[in-house]
PDB file of N, CA, C and O in Angstrom, chain B, residues numbered from 101:
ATOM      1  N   UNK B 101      96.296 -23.574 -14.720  1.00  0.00           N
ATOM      2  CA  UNK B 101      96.202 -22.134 -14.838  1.00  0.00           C
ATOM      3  C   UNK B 101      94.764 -21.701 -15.118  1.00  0.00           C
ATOM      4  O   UNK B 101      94.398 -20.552 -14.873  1.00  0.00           O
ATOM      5  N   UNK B 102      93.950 -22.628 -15.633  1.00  0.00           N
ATOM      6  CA  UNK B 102      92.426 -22.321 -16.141  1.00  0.00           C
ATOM      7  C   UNK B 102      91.882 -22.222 -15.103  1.00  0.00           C
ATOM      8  O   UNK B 102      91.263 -21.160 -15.049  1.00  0.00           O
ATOM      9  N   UNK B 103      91.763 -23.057 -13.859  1.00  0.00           N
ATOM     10  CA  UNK B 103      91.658 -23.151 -12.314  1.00  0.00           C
ATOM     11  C   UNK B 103      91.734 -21.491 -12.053  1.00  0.00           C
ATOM     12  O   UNK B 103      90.759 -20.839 -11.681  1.00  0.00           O
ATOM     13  N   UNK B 104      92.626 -21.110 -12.227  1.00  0.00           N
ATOM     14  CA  UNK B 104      93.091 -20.153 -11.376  1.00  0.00           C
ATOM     15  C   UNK B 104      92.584 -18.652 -12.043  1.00  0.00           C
ATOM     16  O   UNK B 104      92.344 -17.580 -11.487  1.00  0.00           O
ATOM     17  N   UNK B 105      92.518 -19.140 -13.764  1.00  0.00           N
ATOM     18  CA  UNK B 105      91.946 -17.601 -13.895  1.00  0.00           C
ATOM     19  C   UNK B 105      90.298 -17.985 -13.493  1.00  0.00           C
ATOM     20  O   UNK B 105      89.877 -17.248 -12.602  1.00  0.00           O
ATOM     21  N   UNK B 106      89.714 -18.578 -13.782  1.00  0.00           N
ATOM     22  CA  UNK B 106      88.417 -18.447 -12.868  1.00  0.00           C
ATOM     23  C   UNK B 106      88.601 -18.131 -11.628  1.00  0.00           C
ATOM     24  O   UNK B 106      88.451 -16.980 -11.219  1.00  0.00           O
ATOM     25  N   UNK B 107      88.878 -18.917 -11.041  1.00  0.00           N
ATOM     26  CA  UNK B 107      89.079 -17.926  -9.460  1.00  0.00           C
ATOM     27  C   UNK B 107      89.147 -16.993  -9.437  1.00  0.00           C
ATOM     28  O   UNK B 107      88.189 -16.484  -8.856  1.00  0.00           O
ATOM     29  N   UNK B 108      89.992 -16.184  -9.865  1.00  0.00           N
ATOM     30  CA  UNK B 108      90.114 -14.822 -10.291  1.00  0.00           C
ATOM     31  C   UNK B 108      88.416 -13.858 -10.713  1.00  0.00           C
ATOM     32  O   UNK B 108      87.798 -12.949 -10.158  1.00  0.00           O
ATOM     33  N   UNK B 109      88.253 -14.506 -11.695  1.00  0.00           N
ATOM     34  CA  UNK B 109      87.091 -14.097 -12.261  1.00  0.00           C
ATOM     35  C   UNK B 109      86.098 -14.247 -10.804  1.00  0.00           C
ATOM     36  O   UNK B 109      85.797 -13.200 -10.231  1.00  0.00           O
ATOM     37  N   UNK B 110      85.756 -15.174 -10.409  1.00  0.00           N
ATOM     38  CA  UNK B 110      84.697 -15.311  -9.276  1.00  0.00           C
ATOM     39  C   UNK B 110      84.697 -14.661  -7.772  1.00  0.00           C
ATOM     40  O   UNK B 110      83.900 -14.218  -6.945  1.00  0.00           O
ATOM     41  N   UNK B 111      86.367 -14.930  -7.980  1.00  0.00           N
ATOM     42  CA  UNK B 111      86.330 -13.806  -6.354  1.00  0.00           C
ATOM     43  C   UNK B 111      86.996 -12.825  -6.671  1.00  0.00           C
ATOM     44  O   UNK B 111      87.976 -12.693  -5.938  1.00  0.00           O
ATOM     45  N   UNK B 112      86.879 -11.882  -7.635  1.00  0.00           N
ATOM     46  CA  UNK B 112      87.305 -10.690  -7.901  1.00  0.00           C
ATOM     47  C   UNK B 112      86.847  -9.649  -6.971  1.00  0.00           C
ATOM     48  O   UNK B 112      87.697  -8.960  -6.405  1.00  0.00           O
ATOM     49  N   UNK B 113      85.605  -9.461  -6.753  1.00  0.00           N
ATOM     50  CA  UNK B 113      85.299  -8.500  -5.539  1.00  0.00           C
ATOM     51  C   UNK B 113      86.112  -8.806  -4.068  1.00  0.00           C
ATOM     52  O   UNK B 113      86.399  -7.850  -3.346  1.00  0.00           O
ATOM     53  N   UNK B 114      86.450 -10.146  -3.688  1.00  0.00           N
ATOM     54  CA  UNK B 114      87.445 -10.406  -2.520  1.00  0.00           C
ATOM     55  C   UNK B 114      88.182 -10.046  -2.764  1.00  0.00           C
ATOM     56  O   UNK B 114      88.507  -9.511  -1.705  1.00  0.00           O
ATOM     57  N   UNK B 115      89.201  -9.737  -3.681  1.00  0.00           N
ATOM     58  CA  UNK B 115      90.432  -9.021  -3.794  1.00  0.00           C
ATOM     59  C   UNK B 115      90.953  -8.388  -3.506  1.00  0.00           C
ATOM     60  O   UNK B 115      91.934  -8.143  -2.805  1.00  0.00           O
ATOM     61  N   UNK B 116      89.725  -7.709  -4.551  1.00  0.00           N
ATOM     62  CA  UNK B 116      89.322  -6.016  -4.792  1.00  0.00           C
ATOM     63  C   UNK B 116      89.006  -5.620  -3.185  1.00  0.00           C
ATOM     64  O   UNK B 116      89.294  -4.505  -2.749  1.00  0.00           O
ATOM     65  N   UNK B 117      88.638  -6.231  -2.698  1.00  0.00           N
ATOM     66  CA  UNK B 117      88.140  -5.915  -0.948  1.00  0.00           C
ATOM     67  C   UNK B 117      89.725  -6.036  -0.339  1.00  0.00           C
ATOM     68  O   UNK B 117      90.005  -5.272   0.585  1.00  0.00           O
ATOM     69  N   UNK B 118      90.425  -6.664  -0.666  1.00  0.00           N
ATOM     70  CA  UNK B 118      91.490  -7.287   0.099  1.00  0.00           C
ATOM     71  C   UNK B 118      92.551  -6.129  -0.320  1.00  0.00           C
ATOM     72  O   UNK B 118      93.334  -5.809   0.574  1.00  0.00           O
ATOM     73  N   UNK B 119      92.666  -5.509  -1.480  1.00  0.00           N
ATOM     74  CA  UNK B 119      93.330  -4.786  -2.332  1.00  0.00           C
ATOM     75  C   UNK B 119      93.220  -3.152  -1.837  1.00  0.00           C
ATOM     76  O   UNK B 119      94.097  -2.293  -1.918  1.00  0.00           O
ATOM     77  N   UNK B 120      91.724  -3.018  -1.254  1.00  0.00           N
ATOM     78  CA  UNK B 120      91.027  -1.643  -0.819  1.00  0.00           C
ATOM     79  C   UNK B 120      91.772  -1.879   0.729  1.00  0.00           C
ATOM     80  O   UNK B 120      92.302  -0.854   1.157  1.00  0.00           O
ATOM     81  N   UNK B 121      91.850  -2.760   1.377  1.00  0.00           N
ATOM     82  CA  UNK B 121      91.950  -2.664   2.395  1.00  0.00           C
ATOM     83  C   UNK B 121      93.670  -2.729   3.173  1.00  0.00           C
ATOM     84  O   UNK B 121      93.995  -2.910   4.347  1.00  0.00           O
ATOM     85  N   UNK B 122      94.243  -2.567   2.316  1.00  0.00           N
ATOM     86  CA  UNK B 122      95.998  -2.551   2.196  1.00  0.00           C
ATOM     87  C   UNK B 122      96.013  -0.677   2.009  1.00  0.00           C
ATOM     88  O   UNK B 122      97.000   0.024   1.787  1.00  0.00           O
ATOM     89  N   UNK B 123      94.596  -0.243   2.186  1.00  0.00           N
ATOM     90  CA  UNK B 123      95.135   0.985   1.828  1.00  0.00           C
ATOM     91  C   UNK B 123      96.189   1.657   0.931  1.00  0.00           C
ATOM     92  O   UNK B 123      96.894   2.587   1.323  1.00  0.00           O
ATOM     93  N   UNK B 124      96.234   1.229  -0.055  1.00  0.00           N
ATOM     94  CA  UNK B 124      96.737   1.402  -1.624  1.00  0.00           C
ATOM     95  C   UNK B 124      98.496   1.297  -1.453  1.00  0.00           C
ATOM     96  O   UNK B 124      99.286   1.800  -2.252  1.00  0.00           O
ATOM     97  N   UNK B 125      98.792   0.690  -0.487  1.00  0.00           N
ATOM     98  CA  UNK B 125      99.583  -0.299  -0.648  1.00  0.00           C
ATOM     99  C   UNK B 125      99.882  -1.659  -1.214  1.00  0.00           C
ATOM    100  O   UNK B 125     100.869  -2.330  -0.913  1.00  0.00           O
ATOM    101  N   UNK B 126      98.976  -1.990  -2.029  1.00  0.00           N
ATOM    102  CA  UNK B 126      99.084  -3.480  -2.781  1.00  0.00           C
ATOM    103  C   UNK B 126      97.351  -3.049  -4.148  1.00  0.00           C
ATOM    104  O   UNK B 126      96.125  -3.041  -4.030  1.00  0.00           O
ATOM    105  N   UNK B 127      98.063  -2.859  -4.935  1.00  0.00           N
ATOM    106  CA  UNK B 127      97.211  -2.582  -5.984  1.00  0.00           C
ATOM    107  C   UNK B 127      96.351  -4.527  -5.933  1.00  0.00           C
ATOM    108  O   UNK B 127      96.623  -5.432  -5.144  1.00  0.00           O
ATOM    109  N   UNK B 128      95.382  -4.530  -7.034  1.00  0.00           N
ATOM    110  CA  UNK B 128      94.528  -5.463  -7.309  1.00  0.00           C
ATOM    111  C   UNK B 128      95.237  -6.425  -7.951  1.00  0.00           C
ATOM    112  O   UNK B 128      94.741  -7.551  -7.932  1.00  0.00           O
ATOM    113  N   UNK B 129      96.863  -6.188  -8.839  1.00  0.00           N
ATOM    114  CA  UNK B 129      97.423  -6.892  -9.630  1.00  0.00           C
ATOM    115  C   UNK B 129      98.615  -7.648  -8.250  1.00  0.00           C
ATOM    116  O   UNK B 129      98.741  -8.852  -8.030  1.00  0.00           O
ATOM    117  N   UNK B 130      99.181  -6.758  -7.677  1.00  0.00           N
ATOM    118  CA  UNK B 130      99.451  -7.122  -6.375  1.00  0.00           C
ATOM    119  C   UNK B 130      98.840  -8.521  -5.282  1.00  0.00           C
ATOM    120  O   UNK B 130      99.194  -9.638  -4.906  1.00  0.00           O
ATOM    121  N   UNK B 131      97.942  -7.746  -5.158  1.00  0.00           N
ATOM    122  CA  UNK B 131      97.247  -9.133  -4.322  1.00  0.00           C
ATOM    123  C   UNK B 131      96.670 -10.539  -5.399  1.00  0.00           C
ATOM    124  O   UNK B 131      95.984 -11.481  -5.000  1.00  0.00           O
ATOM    125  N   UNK B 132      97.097 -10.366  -6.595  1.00  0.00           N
ATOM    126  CA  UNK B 132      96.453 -11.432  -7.639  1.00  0.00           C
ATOM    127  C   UNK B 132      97.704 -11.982  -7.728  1.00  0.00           C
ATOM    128  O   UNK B 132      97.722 -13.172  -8.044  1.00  0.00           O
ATOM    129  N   UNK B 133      98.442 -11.604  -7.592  1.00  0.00           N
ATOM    130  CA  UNK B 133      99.836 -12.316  -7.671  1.00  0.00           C
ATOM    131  C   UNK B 133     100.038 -13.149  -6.374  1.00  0.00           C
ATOM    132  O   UNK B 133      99.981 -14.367  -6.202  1.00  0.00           O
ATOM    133  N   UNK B 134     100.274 -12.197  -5.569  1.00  0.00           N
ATOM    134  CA  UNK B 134     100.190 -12.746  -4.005  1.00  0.00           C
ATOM    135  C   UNK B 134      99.581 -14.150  -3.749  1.00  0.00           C
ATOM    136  O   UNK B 134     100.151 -15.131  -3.271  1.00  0.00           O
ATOM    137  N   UNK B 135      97.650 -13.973  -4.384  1.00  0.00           N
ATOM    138  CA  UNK B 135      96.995 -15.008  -4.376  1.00  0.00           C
ATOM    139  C   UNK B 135      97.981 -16.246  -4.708  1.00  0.00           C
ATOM    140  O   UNK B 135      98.238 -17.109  -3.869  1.00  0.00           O
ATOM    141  N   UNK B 136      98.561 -16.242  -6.159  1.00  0.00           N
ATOM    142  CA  UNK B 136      99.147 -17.525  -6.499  1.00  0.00           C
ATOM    143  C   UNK B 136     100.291 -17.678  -5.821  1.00  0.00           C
ATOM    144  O   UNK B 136     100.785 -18.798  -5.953  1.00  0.00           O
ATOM    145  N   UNK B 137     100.887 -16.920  -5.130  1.00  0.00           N
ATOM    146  CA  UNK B 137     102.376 -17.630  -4.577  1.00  0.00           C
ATOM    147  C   UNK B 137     101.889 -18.427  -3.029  1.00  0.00           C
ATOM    148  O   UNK B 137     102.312 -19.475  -2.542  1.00  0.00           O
ATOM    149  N   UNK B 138     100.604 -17.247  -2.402  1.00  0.00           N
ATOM    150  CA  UNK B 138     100.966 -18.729  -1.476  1.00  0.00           C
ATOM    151  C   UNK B 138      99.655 -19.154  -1.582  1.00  0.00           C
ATOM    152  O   UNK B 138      99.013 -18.882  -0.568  1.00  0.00           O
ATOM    153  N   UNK B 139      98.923 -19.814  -2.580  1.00  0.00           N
ATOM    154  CA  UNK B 139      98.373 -20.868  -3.041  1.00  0.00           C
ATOM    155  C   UNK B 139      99.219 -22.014  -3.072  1.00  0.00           C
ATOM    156  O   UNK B 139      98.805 -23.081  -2.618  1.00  0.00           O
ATOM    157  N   UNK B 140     100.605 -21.888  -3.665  1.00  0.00           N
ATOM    158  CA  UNK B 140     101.790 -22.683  -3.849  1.00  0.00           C
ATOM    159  C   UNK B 140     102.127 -22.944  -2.622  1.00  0.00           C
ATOM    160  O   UNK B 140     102.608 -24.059  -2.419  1.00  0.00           O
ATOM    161  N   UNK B 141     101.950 -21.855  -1.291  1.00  0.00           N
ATOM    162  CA  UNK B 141     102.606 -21.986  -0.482  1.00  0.00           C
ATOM    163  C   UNK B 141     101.749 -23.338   0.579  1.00  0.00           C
ATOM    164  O   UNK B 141     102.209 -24.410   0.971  1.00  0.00           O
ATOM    165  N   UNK B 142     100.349 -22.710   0.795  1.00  0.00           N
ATOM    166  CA  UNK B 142      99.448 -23.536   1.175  1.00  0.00           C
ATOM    167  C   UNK B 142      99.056 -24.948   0.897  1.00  0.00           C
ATOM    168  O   UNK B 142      98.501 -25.719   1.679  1.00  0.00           O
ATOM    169  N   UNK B 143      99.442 -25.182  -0.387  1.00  0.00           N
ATOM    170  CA  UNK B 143      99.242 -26.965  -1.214  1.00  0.00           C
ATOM    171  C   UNK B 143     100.855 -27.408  -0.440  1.00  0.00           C
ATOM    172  O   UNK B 143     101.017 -28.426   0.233  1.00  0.00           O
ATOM    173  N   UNK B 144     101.908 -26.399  -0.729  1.00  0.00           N
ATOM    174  CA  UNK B 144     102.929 -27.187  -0.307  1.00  0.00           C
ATOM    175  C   UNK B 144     102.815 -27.699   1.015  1.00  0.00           C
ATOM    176  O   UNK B 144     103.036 -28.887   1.247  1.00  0.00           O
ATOM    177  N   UNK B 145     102.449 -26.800   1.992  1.00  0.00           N
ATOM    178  CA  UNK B 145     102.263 -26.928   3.730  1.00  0.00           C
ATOM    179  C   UNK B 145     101.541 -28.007   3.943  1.00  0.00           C
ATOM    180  O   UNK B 145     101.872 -28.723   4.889  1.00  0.00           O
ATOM    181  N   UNK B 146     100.317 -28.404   3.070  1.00  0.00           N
ATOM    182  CA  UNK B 146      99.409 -29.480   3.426  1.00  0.00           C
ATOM    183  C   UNK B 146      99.515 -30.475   2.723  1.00  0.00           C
ATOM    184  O   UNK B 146      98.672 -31.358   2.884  1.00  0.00           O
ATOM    185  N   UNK B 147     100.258 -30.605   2.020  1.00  0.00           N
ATOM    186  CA  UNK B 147     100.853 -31.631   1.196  1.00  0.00           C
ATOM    187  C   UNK B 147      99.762 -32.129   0.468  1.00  0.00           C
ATOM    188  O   UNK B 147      99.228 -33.230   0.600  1.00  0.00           O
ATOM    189  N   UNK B 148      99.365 -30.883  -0.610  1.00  0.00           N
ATOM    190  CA  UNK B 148      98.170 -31.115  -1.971  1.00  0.00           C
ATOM    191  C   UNK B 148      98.401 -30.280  -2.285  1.00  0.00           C
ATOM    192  O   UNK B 148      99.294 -29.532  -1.889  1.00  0.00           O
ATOM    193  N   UNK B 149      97.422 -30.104  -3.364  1.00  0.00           N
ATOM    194  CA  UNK B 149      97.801 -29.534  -4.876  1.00  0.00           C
ATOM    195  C   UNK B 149      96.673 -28.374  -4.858  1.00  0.00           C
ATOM    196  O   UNK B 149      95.502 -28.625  -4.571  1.00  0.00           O
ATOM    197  N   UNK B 150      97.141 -27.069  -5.196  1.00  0.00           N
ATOM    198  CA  UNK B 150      96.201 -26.117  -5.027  1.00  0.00           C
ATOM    199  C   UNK B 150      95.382 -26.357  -5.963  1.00  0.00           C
ATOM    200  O   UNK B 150      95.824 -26.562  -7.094  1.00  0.00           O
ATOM    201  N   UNK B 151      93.750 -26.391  -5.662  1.00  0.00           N
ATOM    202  CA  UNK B 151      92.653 -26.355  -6.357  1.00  0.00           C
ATOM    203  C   UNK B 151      92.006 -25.411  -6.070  1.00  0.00           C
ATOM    204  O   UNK B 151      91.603 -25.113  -4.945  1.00  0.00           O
ATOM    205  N   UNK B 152      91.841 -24.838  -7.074  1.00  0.00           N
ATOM    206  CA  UNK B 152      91.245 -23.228  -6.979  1.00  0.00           C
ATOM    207  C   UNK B 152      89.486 -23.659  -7.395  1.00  0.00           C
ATOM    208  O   UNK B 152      88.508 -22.914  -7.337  1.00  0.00           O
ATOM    209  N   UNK B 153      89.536 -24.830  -7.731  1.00  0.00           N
ATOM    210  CA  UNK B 153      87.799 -24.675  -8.060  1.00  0.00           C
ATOM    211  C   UNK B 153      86.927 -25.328  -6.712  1.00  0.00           C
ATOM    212  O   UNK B 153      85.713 -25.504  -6.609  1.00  0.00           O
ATOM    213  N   UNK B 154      87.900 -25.582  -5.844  1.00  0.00           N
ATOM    214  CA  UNK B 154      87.566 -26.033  -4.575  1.00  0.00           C
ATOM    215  C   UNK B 154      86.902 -24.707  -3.728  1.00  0.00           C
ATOM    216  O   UNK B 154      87.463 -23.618  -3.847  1.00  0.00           O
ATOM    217  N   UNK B 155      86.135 -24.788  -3.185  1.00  0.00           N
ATOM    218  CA  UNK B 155      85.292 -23.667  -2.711  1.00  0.00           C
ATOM    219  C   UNK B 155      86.132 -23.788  -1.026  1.00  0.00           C
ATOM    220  O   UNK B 155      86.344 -22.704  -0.482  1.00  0.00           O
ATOM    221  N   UNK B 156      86.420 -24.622  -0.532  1.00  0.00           N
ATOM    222  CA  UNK B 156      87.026 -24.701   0.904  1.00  0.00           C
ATOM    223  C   UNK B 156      88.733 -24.395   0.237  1.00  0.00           C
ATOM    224  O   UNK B 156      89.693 -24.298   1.000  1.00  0.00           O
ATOM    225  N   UNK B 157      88.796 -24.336  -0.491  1.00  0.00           N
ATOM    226  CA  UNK B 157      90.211 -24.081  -0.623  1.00  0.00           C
ATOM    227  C   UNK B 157      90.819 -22.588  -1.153  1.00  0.00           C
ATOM    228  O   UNK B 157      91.994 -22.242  -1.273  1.00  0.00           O
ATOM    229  N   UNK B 158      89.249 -21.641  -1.495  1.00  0.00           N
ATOM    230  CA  UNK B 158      89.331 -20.340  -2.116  1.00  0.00           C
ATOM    231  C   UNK B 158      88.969 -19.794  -0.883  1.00  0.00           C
ATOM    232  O   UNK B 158      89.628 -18.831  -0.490  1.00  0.00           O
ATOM    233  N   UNK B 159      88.198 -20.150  -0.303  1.00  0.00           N
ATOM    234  CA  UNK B 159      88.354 -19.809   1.710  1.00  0.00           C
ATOM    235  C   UNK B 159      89.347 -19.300   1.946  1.00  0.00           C
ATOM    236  O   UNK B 159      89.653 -18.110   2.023  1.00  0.00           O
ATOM    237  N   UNK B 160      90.251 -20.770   2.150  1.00  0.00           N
ATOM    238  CA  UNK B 160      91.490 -20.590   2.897  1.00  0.00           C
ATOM    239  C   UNK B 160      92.252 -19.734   2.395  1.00  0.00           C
ATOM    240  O   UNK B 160      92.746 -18.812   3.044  1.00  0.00           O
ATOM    241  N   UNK B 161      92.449 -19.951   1.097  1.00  0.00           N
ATOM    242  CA  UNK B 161      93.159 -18.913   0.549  1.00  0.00           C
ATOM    243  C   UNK B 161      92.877 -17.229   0.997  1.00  0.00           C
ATOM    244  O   UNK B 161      93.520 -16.461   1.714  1.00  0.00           O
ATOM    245  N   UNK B 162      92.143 -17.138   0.543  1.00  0.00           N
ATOM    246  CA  UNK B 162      91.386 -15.546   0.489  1.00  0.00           C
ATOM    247  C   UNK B 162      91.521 -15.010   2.057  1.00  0.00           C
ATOM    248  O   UNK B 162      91.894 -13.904   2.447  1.00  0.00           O
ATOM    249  N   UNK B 163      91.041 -16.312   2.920  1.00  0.00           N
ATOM    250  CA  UNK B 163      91.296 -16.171   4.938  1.00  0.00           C
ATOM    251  C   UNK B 163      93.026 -15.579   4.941  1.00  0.00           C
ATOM    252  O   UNK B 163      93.419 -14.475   5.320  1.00  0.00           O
ATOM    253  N   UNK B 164      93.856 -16.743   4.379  1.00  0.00           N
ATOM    254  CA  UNK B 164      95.275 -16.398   4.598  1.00  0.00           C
ATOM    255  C   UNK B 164      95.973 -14.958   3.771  1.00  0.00           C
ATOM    256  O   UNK B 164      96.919 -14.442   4.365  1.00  0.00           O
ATOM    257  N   UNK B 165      95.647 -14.478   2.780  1.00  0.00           N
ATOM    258  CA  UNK B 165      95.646 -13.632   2.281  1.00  0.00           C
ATOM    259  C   UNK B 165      95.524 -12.258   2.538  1.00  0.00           C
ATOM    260  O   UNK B 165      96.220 -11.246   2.458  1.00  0.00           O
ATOM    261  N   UNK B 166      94.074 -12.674   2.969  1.00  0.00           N
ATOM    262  CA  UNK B 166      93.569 -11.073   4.082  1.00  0.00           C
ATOM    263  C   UNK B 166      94.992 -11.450   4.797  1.00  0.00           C
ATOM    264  O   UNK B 166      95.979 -10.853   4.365  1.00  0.00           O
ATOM    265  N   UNK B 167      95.166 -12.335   5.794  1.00  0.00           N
ATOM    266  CA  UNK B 167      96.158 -12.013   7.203  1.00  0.00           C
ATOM    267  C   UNK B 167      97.456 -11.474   6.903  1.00  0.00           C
ATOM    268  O   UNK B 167      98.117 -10.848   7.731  1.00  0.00           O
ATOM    269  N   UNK B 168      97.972 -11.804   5.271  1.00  0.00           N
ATOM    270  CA  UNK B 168      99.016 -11.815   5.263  1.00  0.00           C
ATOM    271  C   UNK B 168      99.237 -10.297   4.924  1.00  0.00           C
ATOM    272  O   UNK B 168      99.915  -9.538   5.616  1.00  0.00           O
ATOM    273  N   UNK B 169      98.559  -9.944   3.738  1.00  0.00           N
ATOM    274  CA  UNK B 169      98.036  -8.101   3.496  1.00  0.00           C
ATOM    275  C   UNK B 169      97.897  -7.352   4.072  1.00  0.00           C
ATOM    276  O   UNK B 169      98.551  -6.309   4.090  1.00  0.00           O
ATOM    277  N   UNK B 170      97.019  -7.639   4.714  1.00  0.00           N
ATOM    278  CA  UNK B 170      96.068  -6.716   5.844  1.00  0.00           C
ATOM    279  C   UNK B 170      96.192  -6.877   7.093  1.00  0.00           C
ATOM    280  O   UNK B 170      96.864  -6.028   7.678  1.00  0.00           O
ATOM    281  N   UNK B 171      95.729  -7.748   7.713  1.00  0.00           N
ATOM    282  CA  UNK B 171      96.011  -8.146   9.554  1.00  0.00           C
ATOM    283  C   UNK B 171      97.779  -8.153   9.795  1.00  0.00           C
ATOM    284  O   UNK B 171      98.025  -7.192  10.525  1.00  0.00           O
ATOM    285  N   UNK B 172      98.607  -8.629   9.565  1.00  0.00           N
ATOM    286  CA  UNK B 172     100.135  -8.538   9.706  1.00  0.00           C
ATOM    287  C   UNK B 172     100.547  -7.615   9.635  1.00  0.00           C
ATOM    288  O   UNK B 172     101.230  -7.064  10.498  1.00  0.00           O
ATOM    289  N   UNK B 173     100.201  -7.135   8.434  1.00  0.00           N
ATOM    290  CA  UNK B 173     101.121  -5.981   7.480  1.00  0.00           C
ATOM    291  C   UNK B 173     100.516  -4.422   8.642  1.00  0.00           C
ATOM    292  O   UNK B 173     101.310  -3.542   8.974  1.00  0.00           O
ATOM    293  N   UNK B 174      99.341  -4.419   8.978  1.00  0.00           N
ATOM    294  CA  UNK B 174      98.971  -3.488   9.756  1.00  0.00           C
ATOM    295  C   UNK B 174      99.309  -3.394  10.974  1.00  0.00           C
ATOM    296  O   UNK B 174      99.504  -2.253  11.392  1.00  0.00           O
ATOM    297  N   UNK B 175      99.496  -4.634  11.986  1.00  0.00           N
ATOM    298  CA  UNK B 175      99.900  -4.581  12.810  1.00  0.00           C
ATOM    299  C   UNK B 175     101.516  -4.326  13.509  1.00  0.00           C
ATOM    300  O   UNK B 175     102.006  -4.033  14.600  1.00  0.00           O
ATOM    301  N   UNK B 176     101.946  -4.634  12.157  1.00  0.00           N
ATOM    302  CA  UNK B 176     103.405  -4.047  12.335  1.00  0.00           C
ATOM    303  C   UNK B 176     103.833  -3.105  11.756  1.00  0.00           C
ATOM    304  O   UNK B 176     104.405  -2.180  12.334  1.00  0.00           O
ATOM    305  N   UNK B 177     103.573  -3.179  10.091  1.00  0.00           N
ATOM    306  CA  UNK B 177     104.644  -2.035   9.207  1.00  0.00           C
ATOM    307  C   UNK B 177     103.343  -0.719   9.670  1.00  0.00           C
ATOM    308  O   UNK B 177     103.688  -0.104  10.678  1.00  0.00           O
ATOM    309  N   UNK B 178     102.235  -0.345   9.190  1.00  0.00           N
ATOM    310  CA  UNK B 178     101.472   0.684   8.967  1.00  0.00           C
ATOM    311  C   UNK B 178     101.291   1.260  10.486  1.00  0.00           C
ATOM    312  O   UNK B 178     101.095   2.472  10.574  1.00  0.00           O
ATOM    313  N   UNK B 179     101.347   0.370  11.876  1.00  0.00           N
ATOM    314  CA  UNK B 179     101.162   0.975  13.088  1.00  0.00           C
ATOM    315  C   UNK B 179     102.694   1.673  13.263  1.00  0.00           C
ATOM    316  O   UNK B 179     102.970   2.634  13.982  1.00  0.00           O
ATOM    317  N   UNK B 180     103.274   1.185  12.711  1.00  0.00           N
ATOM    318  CA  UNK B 180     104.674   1.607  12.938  1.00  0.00           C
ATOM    319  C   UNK B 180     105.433   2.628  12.530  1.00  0.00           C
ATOM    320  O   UNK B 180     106.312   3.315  13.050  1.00  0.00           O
ATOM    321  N   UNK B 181     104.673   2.560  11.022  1.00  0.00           N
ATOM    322  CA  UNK B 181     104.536   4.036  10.255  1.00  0.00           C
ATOM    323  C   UNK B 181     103.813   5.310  10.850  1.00  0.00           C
ATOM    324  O   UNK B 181     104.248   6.407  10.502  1.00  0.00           O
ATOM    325  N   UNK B 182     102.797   5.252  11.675  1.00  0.00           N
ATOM    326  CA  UNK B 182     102.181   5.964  12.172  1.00  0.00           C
ATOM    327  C   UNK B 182     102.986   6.842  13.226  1.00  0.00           C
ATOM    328  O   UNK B 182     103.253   8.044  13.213  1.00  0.00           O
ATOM    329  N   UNK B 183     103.280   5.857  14.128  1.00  0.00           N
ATOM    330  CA  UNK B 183     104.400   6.597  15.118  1.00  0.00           C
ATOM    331  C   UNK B 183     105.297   7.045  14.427  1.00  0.00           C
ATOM    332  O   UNK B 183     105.566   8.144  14.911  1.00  0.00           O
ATOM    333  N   UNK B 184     105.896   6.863  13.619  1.00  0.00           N
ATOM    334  CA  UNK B 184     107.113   7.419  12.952  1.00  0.00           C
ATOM    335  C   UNK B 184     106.622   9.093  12.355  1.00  0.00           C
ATOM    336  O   UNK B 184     107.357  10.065  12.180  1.00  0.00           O
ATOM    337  N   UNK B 185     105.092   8.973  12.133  1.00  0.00           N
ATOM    338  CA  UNK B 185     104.681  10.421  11.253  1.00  0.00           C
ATOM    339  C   UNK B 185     104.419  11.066  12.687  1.00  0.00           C
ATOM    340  O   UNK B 185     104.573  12.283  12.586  1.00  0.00           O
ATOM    341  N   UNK B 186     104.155  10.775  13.699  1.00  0.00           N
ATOM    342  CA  UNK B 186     103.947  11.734  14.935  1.00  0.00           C
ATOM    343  C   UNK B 186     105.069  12.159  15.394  1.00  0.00           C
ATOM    344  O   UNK B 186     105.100  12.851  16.412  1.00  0.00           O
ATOM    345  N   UNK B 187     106.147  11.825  14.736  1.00  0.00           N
ATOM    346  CA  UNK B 187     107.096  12.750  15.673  1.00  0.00           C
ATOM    347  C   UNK B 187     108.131  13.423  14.735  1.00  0.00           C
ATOM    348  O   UNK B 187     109.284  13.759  15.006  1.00  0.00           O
ATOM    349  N   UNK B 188     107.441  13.543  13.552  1.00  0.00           N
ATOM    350  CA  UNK B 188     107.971  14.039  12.428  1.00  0.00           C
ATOM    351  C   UNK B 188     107.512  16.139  12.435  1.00  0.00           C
ATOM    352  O   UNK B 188     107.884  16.856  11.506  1.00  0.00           O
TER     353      UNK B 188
END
């Protein structure tokens, strides 16, 4: 867990970037949570142990994170929302 609140501490502005960019759909406590579940998810897939003081492994994380927040979540729920307000 010490791992992980540093991480926290060090890539706090990625978050916070990742957090801004959900368009206030996923507050900062949101995506800090997020971070650790699929941290869990990622060690499980590759069969290791999440190390957060690993600099290639706060990458990946933070890479998969954005996609899962932001790139996914936009391309389906928020484009989708959009059409839904144009014909409202």
């Amino acid at each position: 867990m010490d791992g992980f609140a540093k991480f926290i501490g060090e890539r706090n502005a990625d978050l916070r970037r990742i957090a801004r960019s959900t368009r206030g759909e996923h507050s900062i406590e949101d995506v800090t949570n997020e971070a650790w579940i699929l941290a869990v998810e990622l060690a499980s897939r590759n069969a290791t142990r999440a190390d957060f003081r690993d600099a290639a492994f706060q990458s990946l994380l933070l890479s998969h994170l954005y996609q899962r927040l932001v790139r996914y979540t936009e391309l389906t729920v928020r484009n989708g929302l959009q059409i839904g307000r144009a014909h409202v």
